[in-house]
C-alpha positions as CSV (number, residue, x, y, z in Angstrom):
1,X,30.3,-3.7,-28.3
2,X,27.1,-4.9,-29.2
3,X,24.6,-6.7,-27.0
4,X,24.6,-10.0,-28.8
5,X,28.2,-10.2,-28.0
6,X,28.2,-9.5,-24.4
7,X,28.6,-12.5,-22.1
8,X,25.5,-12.4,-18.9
9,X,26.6,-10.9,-15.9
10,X,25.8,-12.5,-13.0
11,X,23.6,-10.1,-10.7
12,X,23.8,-10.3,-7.1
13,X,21.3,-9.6,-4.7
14,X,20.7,-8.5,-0.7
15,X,17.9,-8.7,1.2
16,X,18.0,-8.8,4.9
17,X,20.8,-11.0,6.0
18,X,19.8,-13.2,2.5
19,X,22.2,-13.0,-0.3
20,X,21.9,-14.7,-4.0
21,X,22.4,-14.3,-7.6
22,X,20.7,-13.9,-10.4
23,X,21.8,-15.7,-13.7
24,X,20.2,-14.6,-16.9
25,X,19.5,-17.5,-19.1
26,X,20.9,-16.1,-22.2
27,X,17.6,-16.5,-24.5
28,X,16.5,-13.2,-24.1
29,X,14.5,-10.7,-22.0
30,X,11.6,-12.9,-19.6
31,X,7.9,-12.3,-20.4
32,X,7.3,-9.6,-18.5
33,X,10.5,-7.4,-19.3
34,X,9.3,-7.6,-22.5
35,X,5.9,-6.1,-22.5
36,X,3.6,-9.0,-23.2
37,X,1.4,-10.2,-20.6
38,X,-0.7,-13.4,-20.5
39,X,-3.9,-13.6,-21.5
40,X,-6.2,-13.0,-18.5
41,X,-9.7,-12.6,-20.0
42,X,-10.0,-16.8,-19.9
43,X,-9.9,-17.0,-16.2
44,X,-13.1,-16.9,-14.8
45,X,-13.5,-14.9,-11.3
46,X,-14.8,-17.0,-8.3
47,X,-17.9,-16.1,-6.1
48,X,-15.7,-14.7,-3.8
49,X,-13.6,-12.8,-6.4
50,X,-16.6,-10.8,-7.6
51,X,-18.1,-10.0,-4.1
52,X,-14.4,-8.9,-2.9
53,X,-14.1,-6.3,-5.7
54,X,-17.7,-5.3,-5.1
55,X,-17.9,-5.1,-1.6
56,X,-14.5,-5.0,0.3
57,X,-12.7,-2.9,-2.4
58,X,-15.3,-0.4,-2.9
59,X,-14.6,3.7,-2.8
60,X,-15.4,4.8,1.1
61,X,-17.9,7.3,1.7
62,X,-16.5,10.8,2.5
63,X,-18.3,13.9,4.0
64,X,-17.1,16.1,1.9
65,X,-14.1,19.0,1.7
66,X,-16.1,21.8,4.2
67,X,-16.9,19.0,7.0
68,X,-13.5,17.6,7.0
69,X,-12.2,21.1,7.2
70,X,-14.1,22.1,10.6
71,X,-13.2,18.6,12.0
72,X,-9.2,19.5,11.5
73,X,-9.9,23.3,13.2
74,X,-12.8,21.6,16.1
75,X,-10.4,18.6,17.0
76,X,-7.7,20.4,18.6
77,X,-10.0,23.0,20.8
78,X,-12.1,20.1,22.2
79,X,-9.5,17.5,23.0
80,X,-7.9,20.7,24.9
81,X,-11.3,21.4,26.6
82,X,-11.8,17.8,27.6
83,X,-7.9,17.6,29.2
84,X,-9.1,21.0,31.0
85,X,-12.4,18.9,32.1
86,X,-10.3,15.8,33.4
87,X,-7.5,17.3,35.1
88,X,-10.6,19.6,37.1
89,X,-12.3,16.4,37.8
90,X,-8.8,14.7,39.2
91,X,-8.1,18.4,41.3
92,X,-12.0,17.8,42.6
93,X,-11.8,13.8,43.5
94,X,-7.6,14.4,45.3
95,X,-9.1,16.7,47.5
């Protein structure tokens, strides 16, 4: 059977407790199934379009691969040391 002579299917959907159907309309795959987008280059970006890609989307710093690496070993053997520290300082203050 070819594709042309296929009636649409009705596709159903659920989402949550939210249930519906999608009908195709018959003419053909939509826009963006079929590859072509619109043309974006006409819109032109706002103020606060430019200084959000600039500013609040920018890469964050990073210390590097050695730093990070005595952080993950340091981390565990001082948090232990500072639980040691408090529960000496709650033993010192109950008596």
């Amino acid at each position: 059977m070819k594709p042309e002579d296929r009636a649409p299917r009705e596709i159903t959907y659920r989402i949550g407790w939210k249930r519906g159907t999608i009908v195709p309309s018959g003419q053909g795959p939509p826009a963006a199934a079929s590859g072509h987008s619109p043309d974006m280059s006409i819109i032109r970006e706002s103020r606060m379009q430019r200084w959000n890609l600039s500013y609040l989307w920018r890469r964050a710093p990073s210390p590097g691969h050695r730093p990070l690496q005595v952080a993950v070993f340091a981390m565990p053997v001082l948090l232990f040391a500072l639980f040691l520290w408090m529960v000496y300082e709650l033993a010192r203050h109950a008596r």
